[in-house]
Steps between C-alpha positions, in 0.01 A plus 500: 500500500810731547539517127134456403553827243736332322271166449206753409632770372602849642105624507174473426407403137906458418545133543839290442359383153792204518308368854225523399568349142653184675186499751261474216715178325429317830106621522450390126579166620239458756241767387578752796766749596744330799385633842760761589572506889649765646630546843767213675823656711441902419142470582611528840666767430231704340425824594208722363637812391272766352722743339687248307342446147580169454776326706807553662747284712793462757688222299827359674864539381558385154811263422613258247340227678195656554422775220169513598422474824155496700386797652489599887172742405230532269297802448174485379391792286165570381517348164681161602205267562363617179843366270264164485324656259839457268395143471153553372449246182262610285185267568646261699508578913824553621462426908761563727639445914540785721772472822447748759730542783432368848894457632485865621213402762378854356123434454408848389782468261326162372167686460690790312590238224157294491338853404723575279485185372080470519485841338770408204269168395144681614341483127262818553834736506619359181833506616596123300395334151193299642663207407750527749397329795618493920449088579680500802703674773722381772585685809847436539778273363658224651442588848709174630810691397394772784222360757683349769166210479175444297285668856669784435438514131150445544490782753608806323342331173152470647523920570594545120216315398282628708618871411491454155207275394211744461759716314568234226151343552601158524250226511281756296417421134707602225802595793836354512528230665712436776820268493775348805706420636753577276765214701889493420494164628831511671347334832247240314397344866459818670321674244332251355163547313343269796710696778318841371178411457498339794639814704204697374592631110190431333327640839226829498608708178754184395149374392562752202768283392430313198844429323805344693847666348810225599848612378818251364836513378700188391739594730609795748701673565696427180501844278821586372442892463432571877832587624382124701711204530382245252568171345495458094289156471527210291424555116122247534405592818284752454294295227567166692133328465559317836594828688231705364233240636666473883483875491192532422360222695495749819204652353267216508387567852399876394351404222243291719481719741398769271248243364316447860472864553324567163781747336725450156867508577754625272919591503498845525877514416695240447871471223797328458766555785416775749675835548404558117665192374875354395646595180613209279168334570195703605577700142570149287325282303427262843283785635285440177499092545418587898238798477288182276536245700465701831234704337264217372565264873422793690114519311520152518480450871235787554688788517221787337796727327889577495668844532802544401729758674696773293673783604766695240769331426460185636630229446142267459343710328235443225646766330672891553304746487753764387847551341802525658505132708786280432335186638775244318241442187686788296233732415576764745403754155120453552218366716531103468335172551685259723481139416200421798286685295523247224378235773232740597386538172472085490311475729208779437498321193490137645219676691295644202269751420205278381294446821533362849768252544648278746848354563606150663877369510543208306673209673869486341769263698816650342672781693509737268204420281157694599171539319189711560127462371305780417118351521191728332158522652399182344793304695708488155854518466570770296894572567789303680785691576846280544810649689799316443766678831799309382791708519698617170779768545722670253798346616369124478606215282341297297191563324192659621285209698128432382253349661290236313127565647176247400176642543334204585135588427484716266327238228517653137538837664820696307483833751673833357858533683632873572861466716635733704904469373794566706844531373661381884347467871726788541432732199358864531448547124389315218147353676245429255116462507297280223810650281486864575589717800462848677775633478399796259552854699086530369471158751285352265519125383732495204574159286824470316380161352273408223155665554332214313562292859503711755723303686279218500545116419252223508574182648509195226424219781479488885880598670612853516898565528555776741877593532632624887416837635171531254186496529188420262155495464282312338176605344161271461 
């Protein structure tokens, strides 16, 4: 949020045409603009400030290390709620997640931003496009970083709720809607979805909850641009199918838990490595191979939606948002696309744009081998999306490995194959999509390959050859 100009351009009706290009590639795949979430660390440090237009901020000391580094203060200017409006696409509603800050146990602060924030989005002041839309807010981020225990939480959270519920008219129709806790999940016992609710969270106005907001990182604290300590991991761990799995196994008691108490539950931010990710991985080609895999099992095992965080210049990031970053992928001339956005557009697509659809891991006993089914409303399979996570670096020998796949089942069936294609596990260039790629300074999908195909093939009998670090899907 300490940058949020820079994502959505310096003011009102000036919007960073290159964000919001590559935002629309990812909506056309699903038939909706991404929900854009705003808020995480510099929530908390939010400060409503009337006389500023827009935004300004206390940022901290700039190195070589760290060239841009997260700010100590936000101020909130009059116009800064309002930059959502940036996003507006067309017809299509563009909805978005609001963070307001609860760390400074300043409720009247709170309030200030929930009326700012209520008048920006009230549609009778004609402030935003009308198809930009306030889903959700979240009083405060992460609060197990700065609560010395969930009572105490639940305390000071309970008097921002109260303060600010007739101001944002939760519970009302056509209102936001109100979303927490908004966990860090560095003390998963502690502050457990069961230890919470159980204390009292979802207590008096807690009844206005009706979203649960659960954060994850692969692994923490391992950002190299921190100024931290870290450790460089193994090229295949990130994308390791095993790991992924164990990780996310933790959530299985939320995601009951959730279930019992009637509410949707979602990871409201979640990336690579923490501390804004490790170069010579988070900004490879195995970001891609993870962001599917991790992507498509987190839907799989209930969890509503995934956020992914971005700040400038980070290292996981989807893309950059402006010139001027040097992030190892050599494009420091012009806003960029990273290779994880190749793996986001994957799976939008495996997703579709066609009607509702749901998603069940397909059982696949080899350790790098996974497989997702994408089911319509009629309980047909319309999609299958295979991962293979075997590592290929540029510095190995031998010939690339491929993995001979039978699709047992599929009958007469000859599905439509587009690939995502890797050059290495450790690349940061050359990643293609279905034989094209965004890597035009426009950000739109260009193919360098015979239009006739589209970077399509048809299978001619029932295996598919995937080589390692790729990833295909097949269309019925």
């Amino acid at each position: 949020m300490d940058r949020w100009d820079t994502w959505a351009g310096p003011e009102v009706g000036k919007p960073n045409v290159y964000v919001k290009q590559m935002l629309r590639n990812l909506g056309d795949k699903v038939g909706s603009p991404p929900c854009i979430r705003v808020g995480a660390n510099s929530q908390d440090h939010g400060i409503i400030k009337p006389d500023v237009p827009v935004i300004d901020a206390d940022f901290g000391p700039i190195s070589d290390l760290v060239p841009f580094p997260e700010a100590k203060t936000v101020y909130i200017g009059r116009d800064f709620y309002a930059l959502s409006g940036n996003f507006a696409q067309g017809t299509k509603l563009q909805i978005s997640i609001w963070g307001i800050n609860l760390k400074s146990n300043d409720i009247e602060e709170t309030a200030r931003q929930a009326s700012l924030l209520a008048e920006t989005f009230e549609p009778a002041l004609n402030r935003l496009d009308s198809k930009v839309e306030l889903e959700y807010v979240q009083i405060g981020n992460e609060p197990d970083f700065f609560y010395p225990n969930p009572r105490a939480f639940i305390e000071q959270w309970h008097l921002a709720a109260t303060r600010i519920k007739d101001i944002l008219r939760f519970g009302q129709p056509g209102a936001p809607k109100l979303q927490a806790p908004s966990l860090a999940g560095i003390k998963p016992c502690e502050w457990s979805l069961d230890a919470i609710f159980d204390q009292g969270l979802l207590e008096d106005d807690g009844s206005l909850i009706s979203d649960i907001s659960v954060h994850h990182y692969f692994a923490s604290p391992r950002g190299a641009r921190t100024g931290r300590p870290t450790s460089q991991p193994n090229k295949g761990d990130l994308m390791n199918k095993l790991t992924i799995r164990l990780l996310m196994s933790r959530f299985h008691r939320d995601i009951a838990r959730a279930a019992e108490e009637g509410l949707t539950i979602m990871l409201g931010e979640t990336n690579t490595y923490g501390l804004h990710g490790v170069p010579g991985v988070s900004n490879t080609a195995e970001a891609a191979i993870w962001m599917v895999d991790y992507a498509l099992h987190c839907a799989s095992i209930g969890l509503r939606r995934t956020h992914f965080h971005h700040g400038v210049g980070f290292d996981y990031n989807l893309i950059q948002p402006i010139s001027g970053i040097d992030d190892g992928t050599g494009k420091a001339d012009r806003p960029h696309v990273l290779p994880s956005y190749y793996g986001a557009i994957v799976v939008n697509e495996a997703i579709g744009s066609t009607g509702p659809t749901s998603i069940s891991e397909v059982y696949c006993n080899r350790p790098t081998l996974s497989a997702y089914a994408i089911w319509n409303d009629q309980d047909e399979m319309v999609r299958l999306v295979v991962i293979n996570s075997a590592v290929y670096l540029k510095d190995s020998a031998g010939t690339r490995p491929h993995e001979p796949i039978h699709l047992a089942g599929i009958g007469e069936r000859r599905p439509v194959v587009k690939r995502l294609s890797t050059p290495f596990t450790d690349a940061s260039t050359g990643i293609t999509w279905a034989g094209g790629h965004y890597e035009d300074p426009s950000g739109e999908f260009t193919i360098d390959i015979d239009s006739r195909d589209q970077g399509q093939e048809t299978l001619t009998d029932d295996w598919l050859s995937l080589p390692a670090s790729e990833v295909a899907i097949l269309y019925f």
